[in-house]
C-alpha positions in Angstrom: 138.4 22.2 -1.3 137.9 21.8 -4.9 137.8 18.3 -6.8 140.2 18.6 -9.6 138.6 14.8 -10.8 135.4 14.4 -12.0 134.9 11.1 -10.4 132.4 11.3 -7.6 129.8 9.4 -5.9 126.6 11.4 -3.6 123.4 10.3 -2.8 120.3 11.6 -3.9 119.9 15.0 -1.0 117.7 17.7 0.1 118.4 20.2 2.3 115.7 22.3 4.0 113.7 22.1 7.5 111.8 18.9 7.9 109.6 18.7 10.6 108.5 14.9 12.1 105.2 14.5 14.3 103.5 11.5 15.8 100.1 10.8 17.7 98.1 7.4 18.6 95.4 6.6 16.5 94.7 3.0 18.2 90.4 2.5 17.8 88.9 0.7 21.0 87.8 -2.4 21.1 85.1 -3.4 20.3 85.1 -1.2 17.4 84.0 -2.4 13.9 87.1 -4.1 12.0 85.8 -6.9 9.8 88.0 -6.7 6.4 88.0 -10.0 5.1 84.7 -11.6 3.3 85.9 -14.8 4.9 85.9 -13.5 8.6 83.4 -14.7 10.7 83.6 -11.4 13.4 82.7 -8.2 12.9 84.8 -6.3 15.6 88.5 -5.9 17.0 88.5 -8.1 20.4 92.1 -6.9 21.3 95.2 -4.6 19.8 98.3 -6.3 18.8 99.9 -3.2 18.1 98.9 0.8 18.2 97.9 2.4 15.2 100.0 5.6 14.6 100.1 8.3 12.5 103.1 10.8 11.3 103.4 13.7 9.4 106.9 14.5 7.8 106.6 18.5 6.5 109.3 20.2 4.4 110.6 23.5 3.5 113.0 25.4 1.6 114.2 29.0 0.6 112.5 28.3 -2.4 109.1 26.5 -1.5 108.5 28.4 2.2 105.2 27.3 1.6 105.1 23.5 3.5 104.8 20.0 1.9 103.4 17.7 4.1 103.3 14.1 4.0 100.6 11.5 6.3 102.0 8.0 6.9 98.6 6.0 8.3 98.1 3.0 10.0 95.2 2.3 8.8 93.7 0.2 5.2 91.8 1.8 2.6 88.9 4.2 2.2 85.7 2.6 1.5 83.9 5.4 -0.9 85.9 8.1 -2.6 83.1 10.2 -0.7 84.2 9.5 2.9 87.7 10.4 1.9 86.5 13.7 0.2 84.7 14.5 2.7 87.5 14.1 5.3 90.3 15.9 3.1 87.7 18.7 2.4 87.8 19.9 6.7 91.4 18.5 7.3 92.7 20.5 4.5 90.3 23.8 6.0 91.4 23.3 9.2 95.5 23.3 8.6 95.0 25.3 5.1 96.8 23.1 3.2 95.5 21.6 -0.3 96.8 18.4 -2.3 99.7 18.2 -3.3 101.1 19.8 -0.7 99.3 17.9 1.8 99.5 14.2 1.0 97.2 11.6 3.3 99.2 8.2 2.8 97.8 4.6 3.6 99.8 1.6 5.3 97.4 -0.3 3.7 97.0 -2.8 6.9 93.9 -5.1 6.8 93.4 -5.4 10.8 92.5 -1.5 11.3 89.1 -0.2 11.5 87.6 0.3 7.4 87.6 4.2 6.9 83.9 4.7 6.2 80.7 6.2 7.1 79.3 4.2 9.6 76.3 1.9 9.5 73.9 1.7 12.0 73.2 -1.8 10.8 77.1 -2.7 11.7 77.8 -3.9 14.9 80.5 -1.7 16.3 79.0 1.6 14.4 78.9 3.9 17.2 82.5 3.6 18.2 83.6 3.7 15.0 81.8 7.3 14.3 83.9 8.4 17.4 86.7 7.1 16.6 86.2 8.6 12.8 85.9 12.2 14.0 88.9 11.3 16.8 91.2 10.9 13.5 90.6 14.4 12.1 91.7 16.0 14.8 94.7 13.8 15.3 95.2 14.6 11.8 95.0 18.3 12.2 97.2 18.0 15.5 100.2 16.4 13.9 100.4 18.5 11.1 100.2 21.5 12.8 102.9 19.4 15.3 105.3 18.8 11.9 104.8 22.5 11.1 105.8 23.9 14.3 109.0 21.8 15.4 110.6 22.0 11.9 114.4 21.9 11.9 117.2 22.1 9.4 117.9 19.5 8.1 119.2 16.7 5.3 116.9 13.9 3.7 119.4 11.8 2.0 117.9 8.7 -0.3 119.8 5.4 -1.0 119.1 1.8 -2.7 118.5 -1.6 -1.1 116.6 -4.5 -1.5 114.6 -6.9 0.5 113.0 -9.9 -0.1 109.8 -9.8 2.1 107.3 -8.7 -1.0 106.6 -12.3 -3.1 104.4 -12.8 -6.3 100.8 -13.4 -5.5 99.1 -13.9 -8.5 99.0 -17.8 -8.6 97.2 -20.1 -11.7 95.0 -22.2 -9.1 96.7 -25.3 -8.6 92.9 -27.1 -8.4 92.0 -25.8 -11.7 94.9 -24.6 -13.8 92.5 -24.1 -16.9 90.8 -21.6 -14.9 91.4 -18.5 -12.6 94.4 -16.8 -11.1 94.0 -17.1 -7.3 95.4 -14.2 -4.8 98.5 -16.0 -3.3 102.3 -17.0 -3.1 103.3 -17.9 -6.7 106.7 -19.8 -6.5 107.6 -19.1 -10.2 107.3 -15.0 -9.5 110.1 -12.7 -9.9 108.9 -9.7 -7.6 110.2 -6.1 -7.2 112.6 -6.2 -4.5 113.6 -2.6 -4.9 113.8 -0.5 -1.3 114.7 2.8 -1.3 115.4 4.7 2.1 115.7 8.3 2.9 117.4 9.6 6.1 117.0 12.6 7.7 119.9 14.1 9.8 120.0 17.4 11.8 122.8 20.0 11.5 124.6 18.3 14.5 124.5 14.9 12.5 122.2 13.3 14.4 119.7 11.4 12.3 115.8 12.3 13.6 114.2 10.3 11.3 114.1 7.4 8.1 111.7 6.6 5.8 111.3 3.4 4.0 109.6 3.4 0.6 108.9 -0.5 0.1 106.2 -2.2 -1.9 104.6 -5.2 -0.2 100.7 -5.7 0.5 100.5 -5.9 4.5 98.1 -8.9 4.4 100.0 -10.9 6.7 96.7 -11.1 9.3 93.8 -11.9 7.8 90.2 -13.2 8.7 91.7 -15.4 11.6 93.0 -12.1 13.1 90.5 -10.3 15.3 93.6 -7.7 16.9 93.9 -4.7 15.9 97.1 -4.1 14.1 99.4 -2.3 11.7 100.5 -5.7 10.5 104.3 -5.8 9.4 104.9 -2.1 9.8 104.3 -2.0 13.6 107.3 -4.6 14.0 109.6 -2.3 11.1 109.4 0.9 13.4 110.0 -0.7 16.4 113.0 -2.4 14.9 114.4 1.2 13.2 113.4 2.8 15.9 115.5 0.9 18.8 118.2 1.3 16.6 118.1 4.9 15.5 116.1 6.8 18.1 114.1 8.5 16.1 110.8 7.7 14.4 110.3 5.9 10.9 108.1 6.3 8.2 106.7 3.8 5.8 105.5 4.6 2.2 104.0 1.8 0.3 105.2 1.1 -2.6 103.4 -0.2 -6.2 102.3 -3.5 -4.3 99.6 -4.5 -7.0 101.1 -7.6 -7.3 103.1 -8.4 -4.2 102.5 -9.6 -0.8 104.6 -11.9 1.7 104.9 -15.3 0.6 103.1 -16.6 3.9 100.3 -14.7 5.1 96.3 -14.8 5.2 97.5 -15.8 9.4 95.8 -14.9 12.6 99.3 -15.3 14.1 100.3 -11.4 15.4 103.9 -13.4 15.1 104.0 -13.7 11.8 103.4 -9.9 11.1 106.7 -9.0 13.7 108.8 -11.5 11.6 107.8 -10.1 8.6 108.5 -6.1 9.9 112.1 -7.6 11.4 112.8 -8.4 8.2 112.1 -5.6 6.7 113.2 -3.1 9.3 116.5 -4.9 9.0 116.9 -4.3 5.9 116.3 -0.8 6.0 119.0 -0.7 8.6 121.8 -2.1 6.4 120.8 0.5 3.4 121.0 3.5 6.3 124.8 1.6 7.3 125.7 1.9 3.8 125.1 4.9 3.3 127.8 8.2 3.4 127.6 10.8 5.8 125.4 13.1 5.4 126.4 16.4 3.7 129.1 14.9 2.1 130.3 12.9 -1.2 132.6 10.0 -1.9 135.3 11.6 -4.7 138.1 10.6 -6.4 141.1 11.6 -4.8 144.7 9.6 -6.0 146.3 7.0 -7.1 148.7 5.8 -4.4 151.4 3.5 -5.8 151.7 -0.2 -3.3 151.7 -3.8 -4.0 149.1 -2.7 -6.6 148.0 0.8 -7.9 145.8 1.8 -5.2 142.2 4.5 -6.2 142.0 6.6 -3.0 138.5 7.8 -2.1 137.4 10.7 0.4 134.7 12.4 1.9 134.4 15.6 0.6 131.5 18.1 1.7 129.2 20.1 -1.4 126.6 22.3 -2.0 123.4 20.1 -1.2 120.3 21.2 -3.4 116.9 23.0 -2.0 114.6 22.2 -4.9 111.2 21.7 -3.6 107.9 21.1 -5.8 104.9 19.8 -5.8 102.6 18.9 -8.5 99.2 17.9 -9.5 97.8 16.6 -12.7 95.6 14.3 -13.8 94.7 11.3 -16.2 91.2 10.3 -18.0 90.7 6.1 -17.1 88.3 4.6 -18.8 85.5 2.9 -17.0 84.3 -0.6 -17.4 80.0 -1.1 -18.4 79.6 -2.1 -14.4 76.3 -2.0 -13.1 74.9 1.5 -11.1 75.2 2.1 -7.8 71.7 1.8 -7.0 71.7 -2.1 -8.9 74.5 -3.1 -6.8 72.7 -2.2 -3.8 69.8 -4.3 -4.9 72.0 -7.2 -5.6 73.3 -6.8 -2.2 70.4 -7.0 -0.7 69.1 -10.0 -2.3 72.8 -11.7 -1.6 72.9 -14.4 1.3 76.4 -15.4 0.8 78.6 -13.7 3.6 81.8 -13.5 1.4 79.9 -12.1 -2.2 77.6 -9.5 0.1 80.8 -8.1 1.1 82.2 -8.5 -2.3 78.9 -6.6 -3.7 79.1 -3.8 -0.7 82.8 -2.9 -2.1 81.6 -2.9 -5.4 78.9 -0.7 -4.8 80.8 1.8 -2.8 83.5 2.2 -5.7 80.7 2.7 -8.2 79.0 5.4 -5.9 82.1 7.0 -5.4 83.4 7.2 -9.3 80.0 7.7 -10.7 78.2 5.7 -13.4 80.3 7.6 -16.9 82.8 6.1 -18.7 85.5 7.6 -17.8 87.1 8.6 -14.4 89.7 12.0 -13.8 92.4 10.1 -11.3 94.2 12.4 -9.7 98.5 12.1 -9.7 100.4 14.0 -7.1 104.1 14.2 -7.2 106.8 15.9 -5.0 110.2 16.9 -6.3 113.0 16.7 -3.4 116.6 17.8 -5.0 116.9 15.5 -7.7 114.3 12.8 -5.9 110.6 12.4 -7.0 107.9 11.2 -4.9 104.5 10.3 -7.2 102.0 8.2 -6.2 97.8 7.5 -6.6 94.9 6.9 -5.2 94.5 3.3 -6.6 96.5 -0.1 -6.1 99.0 -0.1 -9.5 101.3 -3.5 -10.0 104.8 -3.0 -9.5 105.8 -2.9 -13.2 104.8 1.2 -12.9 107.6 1.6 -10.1 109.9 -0.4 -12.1 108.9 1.4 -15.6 109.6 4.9 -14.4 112.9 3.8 -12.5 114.5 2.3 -16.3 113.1 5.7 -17.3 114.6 7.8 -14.8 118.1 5.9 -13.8 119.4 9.3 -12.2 116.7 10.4 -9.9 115.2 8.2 -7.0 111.6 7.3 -7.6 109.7 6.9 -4.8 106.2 5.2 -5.7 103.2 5.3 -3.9 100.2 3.4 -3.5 96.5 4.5 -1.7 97.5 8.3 -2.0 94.9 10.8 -1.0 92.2 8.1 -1.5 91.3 4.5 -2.3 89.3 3.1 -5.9 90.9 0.0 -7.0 93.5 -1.8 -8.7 95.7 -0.9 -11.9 96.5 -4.2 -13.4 98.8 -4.6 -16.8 96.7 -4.8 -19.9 97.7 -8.2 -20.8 96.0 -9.4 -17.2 92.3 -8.3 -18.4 91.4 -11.7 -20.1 92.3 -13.6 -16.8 90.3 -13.9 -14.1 92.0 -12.9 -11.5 91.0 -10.6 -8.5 92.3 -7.5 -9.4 91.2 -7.4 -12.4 87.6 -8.2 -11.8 88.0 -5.5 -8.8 88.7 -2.7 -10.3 86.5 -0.2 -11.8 89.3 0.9 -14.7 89.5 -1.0 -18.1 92.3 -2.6 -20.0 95.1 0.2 -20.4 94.4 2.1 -17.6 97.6 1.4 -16.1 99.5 1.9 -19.4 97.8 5.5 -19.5 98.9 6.2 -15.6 102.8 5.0 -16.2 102.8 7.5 -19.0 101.1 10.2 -17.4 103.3 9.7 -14.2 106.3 10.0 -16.4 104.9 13.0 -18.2 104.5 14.6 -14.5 108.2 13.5 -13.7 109.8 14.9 -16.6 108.2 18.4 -15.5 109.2 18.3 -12.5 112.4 17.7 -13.4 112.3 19.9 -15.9 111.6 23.4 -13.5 114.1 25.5 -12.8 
């Protein structure tokens, strides 16, 4: 039936076949999992929680070619190298290529590190294993997504939760001085979550996925468990509910973590998923059915003029796209590789060696120009966008590109296909503050990225 009124209200949909896989990616004990300078072990002496990973493929008339999408339990790669080196055989094995295949990072910080292993490192062995154990995990549950695809309808709507806080903090014992990496009370944080359902042809939802930006540092050096921190408790808390597995892409988390963390309590990290699985559960109840959008219908006359609303079913769109593009960062005058090392080596502090290890991995993996190629992937789904990075960009690039594109759903994504470092706001680079003296990319870089994500929005939405 046709709407003779133009007033209407539909989410933001897709319809295609969608295909969800899971496998266990849980490392053994004993493997090695020190991610904190502070932490005084060097392996996992238990699991909290498994480790999973899920791939979400999609397909339409007119992209039979599939997109598929990687959600990780796992923290950050420690070299680009390591991840190159893994994408190169993952994407030979299933013959996909970013952007259509897209490895995404949970971003825990109780997983085993994603590296080449050390001899040197107690735990090494197991972790080599367990390294090559993930490829072909990876290569299975792709090829899984591929193979049970379904039709299907990924819907998107709005909510908000309040797990994510402000963590860049003036230090309260020396306010003249640094920023340090923590609750700040006087923080107005992105609470923006956007949700995406997927729903069968017999209505029957077989999947969510919650796009959410919050750093999942909940356990920290206390913690010696293996665990997906927050998101293990967020699944299990969708999943009882809608019987079907959920996906978590991090958001533009630069900036925000929980406002009580850096805990070797495992029951701190459920709280914090409850809440947020929760919350993804009222956005899915508020959402309309799928297939269908909320119109206009009449004005029925009663103690007051009464606007009538009804479902009404409509063409849902296929557009599917995928796009890769990139932006030249500038560098900052760091040290080589081979320095680093050296400074490492002379370092007896426990803390700074690890600093000085990270530091010489990101230069290794970047190289020693000036500037630095960073890769942007982006997906179009109907009128949704999914874009997201390698590095670690502060919220205000999520909520820069939403003023810019009110009409569309943008779905932001941290840790992307790889791991470098932060993208702090310009402003930030004569603080000293963490993420700033992190990262590898100079004042603007984040400025350059927002711009260059929009410019890669605007085509997307822009193709026929």
């Amino acid at each position: 039936m046709e709407n003779k009124h133009p007033l209407h209200f539909s989410h933001a949909s897709f319809r295609g076949r969608v295909g969800i896989a899971r496998v266990d990616i849980t490392p053994p004990v004993g493997i090695y999992a020190r991610n904190w300078g502070a932490a005084k072990h060097d392996v996992a002496e238990s699991v909290h929680r498994p480790l999973t990973l899920t791939a979400l493929s999609l397909t339409s008339p007119s992209h039979p070619q599939p997109l598929v999408f990687l959600d990780a339990d796992l923290g950050w790669w420690k070299t680009p190298h390591t991840f190159r080196q893994f994408m190169d055989r993952l994407q030979e094995s299933v013959e996909l290529a970013p952007p259509r295949l897209l490895f995404g990072l949970s971003h825990t910080h109780a997983g085993p590190p994603l590296m080449q292993a050390e001899e040197a490192l107690p735990g090494s062995e197991l972790l080599r294993d367990w390294m090559e154990d993930l490829l072909a995990k990876a290569v299975q549950v792709v090829d899984g997504a591929i193979g049970t695809a379904f039709d299907a309808t990924l819907d998107w709507h709005r909510g908000s939760c309040d797990l994510a806080a402000h963590r860049d903090l003036p230090d309260p014992e020396n306010p003249q001085g640094r920023m340090v990496c923590g609750f700040n009370p006087a923080g107005a944080p992105d609470d923006a979550l956007w949700v995406g359902r997927v729903v069968d042809s017999s209505g029957r939802i077989r999947g969510t996925l919650t796009n959410y930006a919050c750093h999942p540092t909940t356990l920290a050096w206390d913690n010696t468990a293996i665990s997906p921190d927050y998101v293990g408790a967020m699944r299990e808390t969708i999943e009882k509910s809608t019987e079907a597995p959920a996906l978590f892409l991090l958001g533009a988390c630069g900036d925000l973590a929980p406002r009580y963390q850096y805990v070797g309590d495992p029951a701190v990290a459920d709280r914090h998923g409850r809440q947020l699985g929760y919350a993804t559960l009222a956005t899915l109840e508020a959402m309309e059915p799928a297939g269908t959008q909320l119109v206009f219908s009449e004005t029925v006359e009663s103690g007051a003029p009464l606007a009538v609303w009804k479902h009404q079913s409509y063409p849902l769109p296929q557009d599917l796209r995928s796009l890769r593009t990139t932006v030249e960062l500038p560098l900052k005058d760091w040290p080589t590789a081979e320095e680093l090392e050296c400074e490492r080596l002379r370092c007896s502090d426990r803390a700074l060696e690890e600093r000085l290890r990270r530091k010489r991995d990101i230069r290794r993996g970047i190289g020693d120009g000036a500037t630095y190629s960073l890769p942007l992937f982006a997906w179009r789904m109907g009128s949704a966008v999914l874009i997201g990075c390698c590095c670690e960009p502060y919220s205000i690039l999520q909520q820069t590109l939403r003023t810019r594109f009110p009409q569309n759903p943008i779905l932001c994504l941290n840790l992307i296909n790889g791991s470098i470092g932060y993208l702090p706001p310009a402003d930030l680079y004569e603080t000293d503050v963490y993420p700033v003296w992190q990262t590898p990319f100079d004042r603007g870089s984040l400025e350059l990225t927002i711009d260059a994500m929009t410019e890669a929005v605007q085509a997307l939405l822009n193709q026929p």
